[in-house]
C-alpha positions in Angstrom: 53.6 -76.0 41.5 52.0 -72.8 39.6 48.7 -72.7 39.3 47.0 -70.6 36.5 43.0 -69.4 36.1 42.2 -68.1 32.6 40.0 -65.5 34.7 39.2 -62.2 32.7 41.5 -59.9 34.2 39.1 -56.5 32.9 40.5 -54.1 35.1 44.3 -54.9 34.5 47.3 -54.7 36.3 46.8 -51.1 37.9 48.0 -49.9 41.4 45.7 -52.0 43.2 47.6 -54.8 45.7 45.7 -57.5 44.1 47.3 -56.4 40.5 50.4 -56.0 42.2 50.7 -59.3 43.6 49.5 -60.7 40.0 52.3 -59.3 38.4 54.6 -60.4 41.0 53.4 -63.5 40.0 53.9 -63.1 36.5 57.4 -62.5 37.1 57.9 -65.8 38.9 56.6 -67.4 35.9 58.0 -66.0 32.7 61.3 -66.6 34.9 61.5 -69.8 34.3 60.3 -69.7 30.7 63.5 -70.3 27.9 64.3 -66.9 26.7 62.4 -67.3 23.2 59.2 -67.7 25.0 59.7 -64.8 27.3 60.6 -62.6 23.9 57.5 -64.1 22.1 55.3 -63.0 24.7 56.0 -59.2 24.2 54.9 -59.8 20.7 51.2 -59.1 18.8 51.1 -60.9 15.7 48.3 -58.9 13.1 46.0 -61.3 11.1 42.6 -60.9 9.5 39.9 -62.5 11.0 38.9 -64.5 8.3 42.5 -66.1 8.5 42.7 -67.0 11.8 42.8 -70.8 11.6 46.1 -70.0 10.4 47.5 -68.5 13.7 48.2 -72.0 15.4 51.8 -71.6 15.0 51.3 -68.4 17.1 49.4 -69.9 19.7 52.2 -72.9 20.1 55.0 -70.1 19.8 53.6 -68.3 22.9 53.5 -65.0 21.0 51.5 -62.8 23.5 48.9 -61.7 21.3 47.1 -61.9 18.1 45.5 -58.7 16.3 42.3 -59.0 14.3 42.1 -57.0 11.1 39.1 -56.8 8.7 35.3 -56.1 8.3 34.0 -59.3 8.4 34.0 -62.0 11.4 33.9 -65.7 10.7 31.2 -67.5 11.9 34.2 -70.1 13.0 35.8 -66.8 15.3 34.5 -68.1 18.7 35.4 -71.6 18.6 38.6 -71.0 16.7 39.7 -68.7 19.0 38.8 -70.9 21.5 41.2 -73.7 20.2 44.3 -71.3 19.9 44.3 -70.1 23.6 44.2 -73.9 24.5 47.1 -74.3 21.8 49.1 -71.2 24.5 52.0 -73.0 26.4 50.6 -73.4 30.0 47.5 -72.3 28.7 47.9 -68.8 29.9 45.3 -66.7 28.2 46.6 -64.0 25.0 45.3 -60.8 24.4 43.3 -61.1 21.4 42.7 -57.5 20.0 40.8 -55.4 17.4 40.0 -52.1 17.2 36.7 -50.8 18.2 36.7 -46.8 18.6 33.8 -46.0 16.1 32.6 -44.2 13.8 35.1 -45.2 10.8 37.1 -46.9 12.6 35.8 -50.4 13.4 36.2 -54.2 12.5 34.6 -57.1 12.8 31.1 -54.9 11.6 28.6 -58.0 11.4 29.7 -59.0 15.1 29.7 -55.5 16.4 27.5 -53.2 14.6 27.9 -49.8 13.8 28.4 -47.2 16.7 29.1 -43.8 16.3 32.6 -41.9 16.2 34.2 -40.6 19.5 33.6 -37.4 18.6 30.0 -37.8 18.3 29.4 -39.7 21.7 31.4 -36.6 23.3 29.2 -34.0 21.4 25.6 -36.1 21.9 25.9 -39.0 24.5 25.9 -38.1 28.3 29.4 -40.2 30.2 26.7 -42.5 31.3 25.4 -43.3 27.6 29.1 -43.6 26.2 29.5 -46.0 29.5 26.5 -48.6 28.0 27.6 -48.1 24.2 30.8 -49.2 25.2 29.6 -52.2 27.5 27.7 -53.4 24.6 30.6 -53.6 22.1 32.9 -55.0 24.6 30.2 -57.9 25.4 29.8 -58.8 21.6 33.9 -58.8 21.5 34.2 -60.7 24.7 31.3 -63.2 24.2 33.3 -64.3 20.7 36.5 -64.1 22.4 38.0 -61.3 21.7 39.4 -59.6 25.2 41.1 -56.6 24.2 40.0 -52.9 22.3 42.4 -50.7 21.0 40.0 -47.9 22.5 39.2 -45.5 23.2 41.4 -42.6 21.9 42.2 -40.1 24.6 43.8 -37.2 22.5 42.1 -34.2 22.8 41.4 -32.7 19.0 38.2 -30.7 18.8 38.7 -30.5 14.8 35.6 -32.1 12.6 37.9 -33.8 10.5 37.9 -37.4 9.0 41.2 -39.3 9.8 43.8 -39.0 6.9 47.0 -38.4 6.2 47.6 -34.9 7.8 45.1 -35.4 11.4 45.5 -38.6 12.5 42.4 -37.7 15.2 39.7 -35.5 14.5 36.6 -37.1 14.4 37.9 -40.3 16.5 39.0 -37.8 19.5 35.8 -37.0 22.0 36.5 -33.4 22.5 38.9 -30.3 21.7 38.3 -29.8 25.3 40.8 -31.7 27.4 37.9 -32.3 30.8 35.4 -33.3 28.3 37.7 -36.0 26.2 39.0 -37.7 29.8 35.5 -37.5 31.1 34.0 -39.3 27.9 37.2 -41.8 27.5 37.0 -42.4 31.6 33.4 -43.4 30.2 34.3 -45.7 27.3 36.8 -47.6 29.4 34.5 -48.3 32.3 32.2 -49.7 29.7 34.6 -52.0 28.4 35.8 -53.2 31.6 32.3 -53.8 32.7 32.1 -56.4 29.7 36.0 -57.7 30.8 37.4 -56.6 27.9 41.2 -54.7 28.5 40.8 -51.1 27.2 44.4 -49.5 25.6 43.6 -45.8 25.7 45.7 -43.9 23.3 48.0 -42.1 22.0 50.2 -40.7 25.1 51.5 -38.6 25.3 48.5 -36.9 23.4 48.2 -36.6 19.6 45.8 -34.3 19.0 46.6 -31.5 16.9 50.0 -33.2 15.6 51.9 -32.3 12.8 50.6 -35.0 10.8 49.4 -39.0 10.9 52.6 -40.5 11.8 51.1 -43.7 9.6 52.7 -41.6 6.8 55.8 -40.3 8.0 57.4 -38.4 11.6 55.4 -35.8 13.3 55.1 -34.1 15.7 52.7 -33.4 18.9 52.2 -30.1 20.6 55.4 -29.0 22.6 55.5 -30.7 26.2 54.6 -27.6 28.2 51.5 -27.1 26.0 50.6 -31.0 26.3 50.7 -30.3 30.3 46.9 -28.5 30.8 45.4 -30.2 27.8 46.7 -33.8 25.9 47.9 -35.3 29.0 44.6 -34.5 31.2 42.7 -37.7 30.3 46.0 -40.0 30.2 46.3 -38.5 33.9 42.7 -39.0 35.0 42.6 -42.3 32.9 45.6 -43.6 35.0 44.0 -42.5 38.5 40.9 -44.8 37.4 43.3 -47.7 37.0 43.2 -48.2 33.6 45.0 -51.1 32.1 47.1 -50.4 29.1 48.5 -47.2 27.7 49.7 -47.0 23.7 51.8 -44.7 23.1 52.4 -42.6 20.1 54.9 -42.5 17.0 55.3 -39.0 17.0 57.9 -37.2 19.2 57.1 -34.3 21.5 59.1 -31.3 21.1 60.6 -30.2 24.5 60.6 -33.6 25.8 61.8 -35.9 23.3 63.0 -36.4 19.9 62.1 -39.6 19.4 58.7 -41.4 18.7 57.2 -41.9 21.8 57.1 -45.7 20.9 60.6 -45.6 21.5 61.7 -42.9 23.6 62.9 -43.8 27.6 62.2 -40.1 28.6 58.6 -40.4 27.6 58.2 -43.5 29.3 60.0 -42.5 32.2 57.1 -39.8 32.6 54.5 -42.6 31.8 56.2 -45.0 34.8 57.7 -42.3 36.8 56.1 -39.2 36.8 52.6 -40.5 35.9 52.5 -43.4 38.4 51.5 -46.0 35.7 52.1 -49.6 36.1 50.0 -51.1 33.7 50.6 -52.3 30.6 52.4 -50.4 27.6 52.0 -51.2 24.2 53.9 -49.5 21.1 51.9 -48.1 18.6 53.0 -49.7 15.2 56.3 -49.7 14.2 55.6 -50.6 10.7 54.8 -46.8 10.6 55.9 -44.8 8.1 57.1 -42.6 11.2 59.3 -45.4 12.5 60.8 -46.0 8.8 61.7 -42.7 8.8 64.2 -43.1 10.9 65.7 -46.2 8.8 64.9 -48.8 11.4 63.3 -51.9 10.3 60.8 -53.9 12.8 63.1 -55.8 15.0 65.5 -53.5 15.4 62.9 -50.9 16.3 61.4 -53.3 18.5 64.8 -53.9 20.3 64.7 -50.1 21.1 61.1 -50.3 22.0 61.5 -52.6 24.9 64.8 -50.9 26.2 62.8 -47.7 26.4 60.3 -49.5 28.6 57.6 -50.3 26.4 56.0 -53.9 27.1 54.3 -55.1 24.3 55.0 -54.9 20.4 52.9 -53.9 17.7 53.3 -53.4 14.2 52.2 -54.0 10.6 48.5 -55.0 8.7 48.3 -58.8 7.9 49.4 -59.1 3.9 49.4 -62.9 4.9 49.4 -65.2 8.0 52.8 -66.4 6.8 54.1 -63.0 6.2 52.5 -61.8 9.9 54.2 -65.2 11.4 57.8 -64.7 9.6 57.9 -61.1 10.6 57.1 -62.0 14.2 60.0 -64.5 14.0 62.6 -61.8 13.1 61.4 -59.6 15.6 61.7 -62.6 18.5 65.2 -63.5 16.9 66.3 -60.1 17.3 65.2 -59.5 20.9 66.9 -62.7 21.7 70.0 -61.8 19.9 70.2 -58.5 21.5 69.8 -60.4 25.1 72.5 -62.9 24.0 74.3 -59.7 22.4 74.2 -57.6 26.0 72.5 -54.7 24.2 68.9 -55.3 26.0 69.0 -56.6 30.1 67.2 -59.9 30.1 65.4 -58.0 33.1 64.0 -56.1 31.2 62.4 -58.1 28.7 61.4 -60.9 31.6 59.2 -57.4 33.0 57.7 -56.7 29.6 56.7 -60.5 29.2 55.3 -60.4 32.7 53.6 -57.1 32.5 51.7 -59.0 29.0 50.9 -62.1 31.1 49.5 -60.4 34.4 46.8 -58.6 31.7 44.7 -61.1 30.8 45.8 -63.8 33.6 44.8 -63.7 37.1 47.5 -66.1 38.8 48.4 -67.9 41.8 52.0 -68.7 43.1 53.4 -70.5 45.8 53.8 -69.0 49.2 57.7 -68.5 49.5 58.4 -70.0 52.6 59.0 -68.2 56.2 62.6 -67.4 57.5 
């Protein structure tokens, strides 16, 4: 028989033997799970807060996470969450994710209060400071029940500029100096995971300085040999700390890739290969106007995603729970159909689904017997 804990896994499936064996683990499960489920699980379905009650079918569905939008938390947040990760087939805990970076980019403001942008903790805040800011937010998420931050951004842009349309960092990236942003995110991570909440860093392979905010249409980062001494130097120390999840970007990356990064196997294959990573990898949206670009709706892209190697889906803002539910639908059906199809290895999507469960699960499976 499996047996299951819903124990806060904070410091994620890493290099660690402990994360290893849970992930092994993880694969014995979503094994035996019918092929919808395991699909399901690689999905995040978005939804604002305020709607959340109607994110049961969700729950039920075994979709492997839900994605909080808004300003405004419901008193109702803890306890409803509460009910839909008892609603989860075998109860196996889902990533329930916001994003909390600062600044201007926050949610859920009367359950988290204000705290500054990256870029002011990495000009003002010692590592230690950015540690306890961090530890604070991540205990208000993780005492309502919300176990996962989109944060912190890792790119290394040094420009003073608010987010828009043509700098899709500025003022949420710590530094323009690649030591100083790992040092600070190394600090905002360790802060989460002291509160159990699962940090994604982003935007590997680094988009700082791109051509433009991929929300709005392609980009592109700085060429790969220029990315090597200064966008990839926090993913690298980040990885060495053993941090759990890793989004990567929608722009490509000229030299390595012409692809978003969201759905390119070479930049993956750095991530897994090169890198060393064996966490979690989660797509950036691929509602993006980046993504569209390339004439690709959702499902199809997220087909492509999941061949590349990426783990976990992302995409869209909540126009309605039943638009976020129906959306989520055609994605599964598609991953399914491209399975039944012989277009995407059912391998592959059983090690995304497991690499989703071993994140916020810490499980226990039989002891294969001897000989």
């Amino acid at each position: 028989m499996l047996v299951t804990s819903l124990v806060v896994n904070g410091l994620g499936a890493g290099a660690s033997p402990v994360a290893a064996t849970n992930l092994a683990c993880a694969l014995q499960i979503v094994s035996t799970w019918p092929l919808t489920q395991i699909a399901n699980e690689t999905i995040v379905v978005p939804v604002y807060a305020t709607k959340l009650g109607a994110m049961a079918p969700a729950a039920r569905a075994g979709y492997g996470g839900l994605l909080l939008f808004g300003n405004v938390a419901p008193p109702t947040l803890t306890a409803t969450l509460a009910t839909l990760q008892r609603e989860r087939p075998g109860h196996y805990a889902m990533m329930v994710m916001t994003d909390e970076e600062g600044g201007g980019v926050l949610r859920l403001n009367n359950l988290v209060g204000p705290f500054p942008w990256a870029q002011t903790m990495g000009t003002n805040a010692t590592p230690a400071q950015i540690t306890a800011i961090a530890r604070r937010v991540g205990t208000q998420l993780a005492g309502a029940g919300v176990n996962t931050d989109l944060a912190p951004v890792l790119d290394v842009d040094g420009r003073a500029d608010y987010p828009g349309a043509k700098n899709p960092d500025g003022l949420r990236s710590f530094s323009g100096v690649a030591s100083v942003a790992a040092a600070d995110g190394a600090a905002f991570v360790k802060g989460l995971g002291l509160a159990h909440v699962t940090a994604v860093v982003k935007h590997f392979p680094g988009l700082g300085y791109a051509t433009r905010n991929t929300d709005y249409g392609p980009a592109a980062t700085l060429p790969w040999a220029g990315l090597q001494s200064s966008g990839l130097v926090p993913f690298k120390q980040a990885i060495a700390s053993g941090v759990p999840a890793i989004m990567l970007s929608n722009a490509h990356t000229p030299g390595l890739s012409p692809l978003p990064a969201s759905l390119s196997p070479a930049v993956i294959t750095v991530l897994r290969q090169t890198l060393g990573f064996t966490g979690l990898i989660v797509t950036d949206s691929l509602s993006s106007g980046a993504i569209g670009a390339l004439h690709l709706a959702e499902p199809a892209a997220a087909v492509q995603a999941l061949g590349a190697g990426a783990d976990l889906i992302l995409f869209g803002s909540p126009s309605s729970p039943s638009a976020s539910l129906a959306l989520a639908g055609r994605i599964s059906n598609a991953v399914v159909a491209a399975v039944n199809g012989g277009t995407l290895a059912q391998s592959t999507v059983v090690a995304a689904a497991a690499q989703v469960l071993a994140t916020r699960n810490t499980l226990t499976c039989p002891v294969a017997p001897a000989g």
